[in-house]
N, C-alpha and C positions, 0 to 999 in steps of 0.2 A: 504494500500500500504506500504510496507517496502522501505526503503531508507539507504543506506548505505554508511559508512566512505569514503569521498573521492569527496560524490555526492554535488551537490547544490542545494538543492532543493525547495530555498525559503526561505524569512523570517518566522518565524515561530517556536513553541516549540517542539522538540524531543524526545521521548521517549524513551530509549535502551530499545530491546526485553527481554534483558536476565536480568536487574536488577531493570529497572524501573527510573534510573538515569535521569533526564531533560536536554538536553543544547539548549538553548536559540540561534538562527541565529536573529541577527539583519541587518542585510542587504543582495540583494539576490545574491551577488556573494561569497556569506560567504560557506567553507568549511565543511562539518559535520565531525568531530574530529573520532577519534576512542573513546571509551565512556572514560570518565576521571574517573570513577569509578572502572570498572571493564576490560577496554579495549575492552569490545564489538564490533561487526561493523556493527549493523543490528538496524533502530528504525522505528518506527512511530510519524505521525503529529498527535500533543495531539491540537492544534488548525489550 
């Protein structure tokens, strides 16, 4: 499943599609960022 900048998708570690960059949601009303590496806005739940 893809999840994108903006969504909440849970706690949980993220993946950006395009770089591979991690960020970390620790609580579940927490934001997914746009990627802080590469500005991506597309990842996947690595757990």
């Amino acid at each position: 499943m893809i999840y994108k900048t903006g969504e909440t998708p849970g706690k949980g570690t993220y993946r950006c599609t395009k770089c591979g960059f991690l960020v970390h949601l620790y609580r579940d009303d927490e934001k997914l960022p746009a990627c802080p590496a590469c500005m991506h806005s597309e990842y996947t739940k690595v757990d």
